[in-house]
N, C-alpha and C positions, 0 to 999 in steps of 0.2 A: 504493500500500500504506500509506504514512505517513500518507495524506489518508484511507484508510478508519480507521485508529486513530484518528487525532486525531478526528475525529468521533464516532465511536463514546463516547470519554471526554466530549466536550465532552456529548452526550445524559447519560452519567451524573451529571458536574459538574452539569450543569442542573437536573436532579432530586434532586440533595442539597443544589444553592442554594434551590430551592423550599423 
């Protein structure tokens, strides 16, 4: 469950670091 959140953010971080 933790590991589909943190994923999920890391996808959005990644596209706001872009």
């Amino acid at each position: 469950m933790v590991v589909h959140l943190h994923k999920l953010v890391n996808r959005y971080k990644t596209k706001e670091y872009k």
